[in-house]
Structure formats: structure tokens, C-alpha cells
KEFI-181175 format. One line per 8 residues: their letters; for each residue z negated, y, x negated of C-alpha. Coordinates in Angstrom, 1 decimal. Layout:
BEGIN
a> Z,Y,X; ...
//
This chain:
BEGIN
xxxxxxxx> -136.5,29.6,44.7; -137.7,32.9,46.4; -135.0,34.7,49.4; -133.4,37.3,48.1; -135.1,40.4,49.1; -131.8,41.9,50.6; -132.8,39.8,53.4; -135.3,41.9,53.8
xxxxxxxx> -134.3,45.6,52.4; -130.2,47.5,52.9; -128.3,47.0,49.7; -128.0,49.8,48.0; -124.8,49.2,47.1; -121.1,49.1,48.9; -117.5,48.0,47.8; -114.6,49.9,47.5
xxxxxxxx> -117.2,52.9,47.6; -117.7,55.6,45.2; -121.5,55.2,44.4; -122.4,58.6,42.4; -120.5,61.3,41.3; -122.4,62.1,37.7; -121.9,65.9,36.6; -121.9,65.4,33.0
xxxxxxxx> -120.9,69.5,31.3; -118.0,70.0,34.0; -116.9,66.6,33.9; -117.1,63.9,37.2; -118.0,60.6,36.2; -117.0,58.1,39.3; -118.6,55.1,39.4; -117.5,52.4,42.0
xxxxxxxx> -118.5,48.9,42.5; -116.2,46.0,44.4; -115.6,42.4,44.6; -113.9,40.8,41.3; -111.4,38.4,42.1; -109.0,35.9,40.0; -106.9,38.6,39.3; -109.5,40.6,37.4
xxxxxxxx> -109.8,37.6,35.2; -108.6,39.6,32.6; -109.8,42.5,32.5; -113.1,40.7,33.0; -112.7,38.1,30.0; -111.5,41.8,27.6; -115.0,43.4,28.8; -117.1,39.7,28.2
xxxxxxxx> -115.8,39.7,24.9; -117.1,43.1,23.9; -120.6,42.0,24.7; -119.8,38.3,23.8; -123.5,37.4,22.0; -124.8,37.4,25.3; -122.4,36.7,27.8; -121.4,33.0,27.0
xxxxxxxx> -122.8,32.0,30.7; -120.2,34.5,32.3; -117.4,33.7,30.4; -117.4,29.7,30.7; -118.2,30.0,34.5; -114.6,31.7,34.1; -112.8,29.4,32.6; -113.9,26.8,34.9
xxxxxxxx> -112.8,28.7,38.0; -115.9,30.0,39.0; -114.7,33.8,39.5; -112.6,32.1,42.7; -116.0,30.7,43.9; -119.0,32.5,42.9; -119.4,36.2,44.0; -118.7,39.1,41.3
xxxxxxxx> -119.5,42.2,41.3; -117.8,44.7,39.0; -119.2,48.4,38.4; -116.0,50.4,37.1; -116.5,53.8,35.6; -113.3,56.2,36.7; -111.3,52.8,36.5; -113.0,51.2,33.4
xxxxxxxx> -115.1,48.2,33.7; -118.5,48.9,33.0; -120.4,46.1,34.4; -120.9,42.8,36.3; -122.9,40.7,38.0; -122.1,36.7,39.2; -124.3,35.0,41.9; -122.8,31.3,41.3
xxxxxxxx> -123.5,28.8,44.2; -126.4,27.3,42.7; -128.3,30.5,42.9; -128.5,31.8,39.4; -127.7,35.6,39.4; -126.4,36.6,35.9; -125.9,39.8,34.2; -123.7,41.8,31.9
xxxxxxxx> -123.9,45.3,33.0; -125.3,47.8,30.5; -124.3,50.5,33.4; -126.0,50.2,36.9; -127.1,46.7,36.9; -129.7,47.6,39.6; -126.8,48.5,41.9; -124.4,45.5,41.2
xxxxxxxx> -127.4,42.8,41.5; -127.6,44.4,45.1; -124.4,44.4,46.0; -123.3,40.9,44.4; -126.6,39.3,46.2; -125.8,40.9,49.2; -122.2,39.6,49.0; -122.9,36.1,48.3
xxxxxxxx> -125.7,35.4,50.7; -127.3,33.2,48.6; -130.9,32.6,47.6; -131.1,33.8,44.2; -133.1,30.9,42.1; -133.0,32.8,39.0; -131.9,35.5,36.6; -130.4,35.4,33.3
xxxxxxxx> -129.1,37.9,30.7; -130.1,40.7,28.6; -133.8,40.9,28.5; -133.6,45.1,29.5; -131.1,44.1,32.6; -133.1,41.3,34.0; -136.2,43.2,34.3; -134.2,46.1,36.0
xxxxxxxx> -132.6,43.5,38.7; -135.3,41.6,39.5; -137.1,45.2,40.2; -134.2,46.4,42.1; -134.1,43.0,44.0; -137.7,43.6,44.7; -138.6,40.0,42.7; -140.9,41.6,40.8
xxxxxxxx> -144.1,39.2,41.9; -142.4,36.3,43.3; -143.5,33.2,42.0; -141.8,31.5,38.8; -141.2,28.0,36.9; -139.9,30.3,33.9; -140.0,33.7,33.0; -138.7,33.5,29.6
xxxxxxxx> -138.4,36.7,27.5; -136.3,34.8,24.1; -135.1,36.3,21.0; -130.6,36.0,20.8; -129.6,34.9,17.7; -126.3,34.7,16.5; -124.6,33.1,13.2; -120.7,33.3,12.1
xxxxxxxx> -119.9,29.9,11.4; -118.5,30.6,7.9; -122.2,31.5,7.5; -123.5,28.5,8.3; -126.5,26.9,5.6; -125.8,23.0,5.5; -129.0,20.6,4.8; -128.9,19.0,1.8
xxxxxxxx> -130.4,16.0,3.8; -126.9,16.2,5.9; -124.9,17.0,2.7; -126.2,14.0,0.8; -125.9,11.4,3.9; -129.8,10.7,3.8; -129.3,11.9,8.0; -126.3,11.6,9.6
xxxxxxxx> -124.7,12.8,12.9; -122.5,11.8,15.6; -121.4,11.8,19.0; -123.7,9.4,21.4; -122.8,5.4,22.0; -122.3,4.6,25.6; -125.8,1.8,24.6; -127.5,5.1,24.0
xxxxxxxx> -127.0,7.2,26.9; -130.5,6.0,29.1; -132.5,7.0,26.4; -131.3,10.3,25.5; -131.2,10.6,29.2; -135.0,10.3,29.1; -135.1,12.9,25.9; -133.3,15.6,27.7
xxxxxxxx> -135.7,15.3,30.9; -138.3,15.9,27.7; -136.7,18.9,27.1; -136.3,19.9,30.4; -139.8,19.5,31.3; -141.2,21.2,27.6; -139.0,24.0,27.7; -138.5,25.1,31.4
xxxxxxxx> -141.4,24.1,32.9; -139.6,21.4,35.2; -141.2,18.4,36.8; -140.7,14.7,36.7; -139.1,13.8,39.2; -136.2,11.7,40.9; -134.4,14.7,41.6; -135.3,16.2,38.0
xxxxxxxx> -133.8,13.3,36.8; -130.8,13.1,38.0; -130.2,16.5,37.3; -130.8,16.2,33.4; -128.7,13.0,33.5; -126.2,14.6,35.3; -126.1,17.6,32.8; -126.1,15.2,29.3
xxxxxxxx> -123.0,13.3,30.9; -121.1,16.5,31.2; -122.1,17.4,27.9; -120.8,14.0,26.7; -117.8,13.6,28.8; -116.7,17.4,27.3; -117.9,16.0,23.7; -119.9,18.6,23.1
xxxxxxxx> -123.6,16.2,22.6; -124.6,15.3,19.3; -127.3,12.9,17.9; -129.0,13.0,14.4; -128.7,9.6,13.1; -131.3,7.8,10.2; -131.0,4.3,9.2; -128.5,4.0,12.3
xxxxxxxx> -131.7,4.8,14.5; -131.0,8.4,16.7; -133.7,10.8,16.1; -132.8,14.2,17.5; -130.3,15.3,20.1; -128.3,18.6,20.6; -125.8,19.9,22.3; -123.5,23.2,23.5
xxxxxxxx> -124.4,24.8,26.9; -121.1,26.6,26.2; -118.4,26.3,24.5; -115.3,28.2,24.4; -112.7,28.3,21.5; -114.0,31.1,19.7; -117.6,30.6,20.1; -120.2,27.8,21.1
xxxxxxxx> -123.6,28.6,22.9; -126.6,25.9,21.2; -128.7,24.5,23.8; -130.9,21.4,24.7; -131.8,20.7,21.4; -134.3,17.9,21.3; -136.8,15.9,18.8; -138.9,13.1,20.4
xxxxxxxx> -142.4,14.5,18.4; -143.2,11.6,17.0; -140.2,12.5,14.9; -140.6,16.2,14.5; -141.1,17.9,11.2; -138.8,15.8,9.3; -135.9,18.3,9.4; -133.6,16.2,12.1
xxxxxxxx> -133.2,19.0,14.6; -131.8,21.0,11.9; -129.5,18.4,11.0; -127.8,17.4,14.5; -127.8,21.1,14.9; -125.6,22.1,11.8; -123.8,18.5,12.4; -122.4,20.5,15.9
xxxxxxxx> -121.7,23.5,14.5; -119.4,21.7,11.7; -117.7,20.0,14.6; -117.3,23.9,16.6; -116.5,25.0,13.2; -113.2,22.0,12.6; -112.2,22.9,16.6; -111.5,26.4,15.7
xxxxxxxx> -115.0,28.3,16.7; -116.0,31.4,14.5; -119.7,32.2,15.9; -122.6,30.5,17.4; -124.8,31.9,19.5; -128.0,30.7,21.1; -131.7,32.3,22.5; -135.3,30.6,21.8
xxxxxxxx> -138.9,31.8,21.6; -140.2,28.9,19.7; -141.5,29.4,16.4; -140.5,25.4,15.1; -137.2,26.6,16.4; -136.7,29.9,15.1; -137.8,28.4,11.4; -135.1,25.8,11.8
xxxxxxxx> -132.2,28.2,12.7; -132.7,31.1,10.0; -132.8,28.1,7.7; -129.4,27.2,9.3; -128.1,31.0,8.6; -128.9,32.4,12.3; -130.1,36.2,13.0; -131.6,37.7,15.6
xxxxxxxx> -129.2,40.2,17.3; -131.2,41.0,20.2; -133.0,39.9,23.6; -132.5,37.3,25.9; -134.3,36.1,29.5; -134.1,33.3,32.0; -135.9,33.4,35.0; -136.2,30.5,37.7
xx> -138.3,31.7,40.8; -140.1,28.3,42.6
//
């Protein structure tokens, strides 16, 4: 994690203020940026929606409360929401502001007096606030630049290995949970760059037991043996975000990520979700979820500064 550098430089940014006064023909385009609190929820949740492929962080942290916790900035364009920007209490800063990001990173960071740790959001507005936060050469563990890909559920291609009950899939057994503990500090460490350690450890435990507890993990099941693990790293009830999918590789190439991942999105399907979304750079990956029906629909990024 890296200081924000609006310890170091003013914000460029003010609430309650009128920031720029565009002159577009004869017409004055106001643009102001303050605080979001609960009772912008929802106004906030209409403007999420409208850009919903890639704000599935934003919109959960909502519906868990986070908008009374974490700061928000909001960028409103002559009373329109245009924008936002969270800094949540473990540091993450993330985006949804097609309109002055640079200016609502600023203000949001400077608001929260937090360390940032990392960015995440559309690939085009993460590389504009990490320049306007002046983050541009700190050190990383992941500077990801992903394809988003997105797949209405009604869409979705079954495997005819899951179709014929050759693989199963199923929610984890209690007897399973150290193991697939041990799988998703695998992931971790192959797809984020993190360490093994105790701390590490706990962490991915302590994320797979939320995922279980909301009943939203999955395993791939042959001969009663688990060999893949997936889960959702959002879900809300018209959509689901896929994430933390996992295949030990002594067990890769064998089709079982593809099967615990369409076994989820038949469960999202039966709870009343209409669309998946999700964001990878991995060719395996990518290969596996076209087959499952998925399309890119644009550009994703996840940054974690050391």
C-alpha cells in the first residue's frame, strides 16, 4: 500500500462547490462534486444500474451499508449524477465516473483519509485516477488490465459433461472447507500476486467462509471427489459477479472449471438473476467462458499498490 498522494499535493477538488462552468454553444454546464450519503442511496443505485457490467463492486458495498461507512464522492452535472467514486475502509478506491473521475478520486481520497491500497474499475478511469492521484510509479502486487465479459443468463451454454451427470456440482461439505481453504490461497497467490503467509491465509479463509455462509461457493464434483471451486464476488438479485474460480492443475484441462462455473450460474439463474458478469485476462479462462456463452463488453482493471 502506497500514501495517497493528497498527503502530499491540495485536492483538486471541493464539496458543495461548483467545479467548472463548461460553455458548451450558449449553454452553462455546472458540475459539482459532494459527499454521498444514505440518502442518495437511490439515486446512486438508478445511476449503478445504467453502467451495471461494471459496477458490481459499488453496488453490493451498498447493499451492505457501506455508503454510511465508506466515503463517496458524487460528481452531479446541473443536478444529474454523473459520477462516483468510494474509498471503502480497507483502502480500495473504486470507480464509476465516466465524467471527471480525476476530480472525484481527489476529492473522495482526500475526504476519507485513507491510504489507498488499490484501484479498481473501468480500465480508461483507473489510469486517469491513479494519474490524478499522482500513483502513476508507485510500486504494485497487481496491475491488472482484464477484458469484462458479460452473459444473460438465458444465454447460458450448459456442458454436456454437467448435462449428462458425468461432473456434478454442489455447495461445499463442512469436511471440505480446509482444503478448499488451501485452493483459494492458490488462487490468490496465481492470480493476484499474493504471498503465503499467515496473514494471507487467514484472509482467503476468511473470504471462502463468507462466500459459503452467503451460499454463493460452489465445487465441481467427480466420482464424489471435488475438483474445481467457484464462487460469486457479488451477487445481487438481478445479477451475480464470477470470481475465485479455481482448478488444482493437476486437474486442469478436463473441463471442471467450466462445469462448477455454469453449475453457479444455474443456481443465480433459479434465485432470480438475469446476467453474469465477470473480468479475466487468462487465455484457459477466456476459452472456458465463451464456451459457457460469455462476451466481452469491454475493459476492466485492479490495481493493489505494495
Amino acid at each position: 500500500m502506497v500514501n495517497s498522494a493528497l498527503q502530499q499535493t491540495k485536492p483538486r477538488s471541493r464539496s458543495a462547490s461548483q467545479l467548472n462552468a463548461d460553455t458548451l454553444g450558449r449553454q452553462v454546464v455546472r458540475m459539482e462534486v459532494r459527499a454521498l450519503t444514505p440518502a442518495d442511496e437511490r439515486v446512486l443505485e438508478a445511476f449503478l444500474v445504467g453502467h451495471r457490467d461494471s459496477s458490481m463492486f459499488l453496488r453490493s458495498s451498498i447493499r451492505s451499508g457501506a455508503l454510511g461507512k465508506a466515503a463517496y464522492a458524487g460528481g452531479f452535472r446541473d443536478g444529474r449524477l454523473v459520477g462516483v467514486v468510494a474509498h471503502g475502509l480497507g483502502g480500495m478506491v473504486v470507480l464509476q465516473a465516466p465524467e471527471v473521475v480525476a476530480e472525484l478520486a481527489c476529492a473522495c481520497v482526500s475526504w476519507s483519509g485513507r491510504t489507498v491500497a488499490g484501484l479498481s474499475g473501468p480500465l480508461d478511469q483507473v489510469h486517469q485516477a491513479r494519474t490524478a492521484l499522482a500513483l502513476d510509479a508507485a510500486a504494485t502486487t497487481l496491475d491488472g488490465e482484464e477484458g469484462l465479459y458479460a452473459l444473460d443468463l438465458s444465454d447460458l451454454v450448459v456442458p454436456e459433461s454437467l448435462s449428462s451427470g458425468v461432473v456434478t456440482y454442489r455447495e461445499p461439505a463442512p469436511t471440505e472447507r480446509d482444503a478448499l481453504c488451501d485452493w483459494r490461497l492458490a488462487y490468490d497467490i496465481e492470480a493476484v500476486g499474493a504471498s503465503d503467509t499467515p496473514e494471507q491465509r487467514t484472509r482467503a479463509s476468511s473470504y471462502l467462509d463468507a462466500q459459503i455462509a452467503k451460499r454463493n461457493a460452489w465445487v465441481a464434483v467427480q466420482s464424489g471427489v471435488p475438483v474445481s471451486l467457484a464462487g460469486f464476488n457479488a451477487a445481487l438479485p438481478d445479477m451475480v459477479q464470477v470470481g475465485g474460480v479455481y482448478t488444482p492443475p493437476a486437474l486442469r484441462g478436463r473441463g471442471f472449471a467450466k462445469v462448477v462455473v455454469a453449475g453457479s450460474l444455474l443456481t443465480a439463474r433459479e434465485r432470480g438473476a438475469s446476467r453474469a458478469v465477470l473480468f479475466t485476462d487468462n487465455p484457459s479462462a477466456i476459452r472456458t467462458y465463451v464456451a459457457l456463452g460469455f462476451e466481452r463488453v469491454g475493459d476492466y482493471s485492479v490495481v493493489l499498490f505494495r
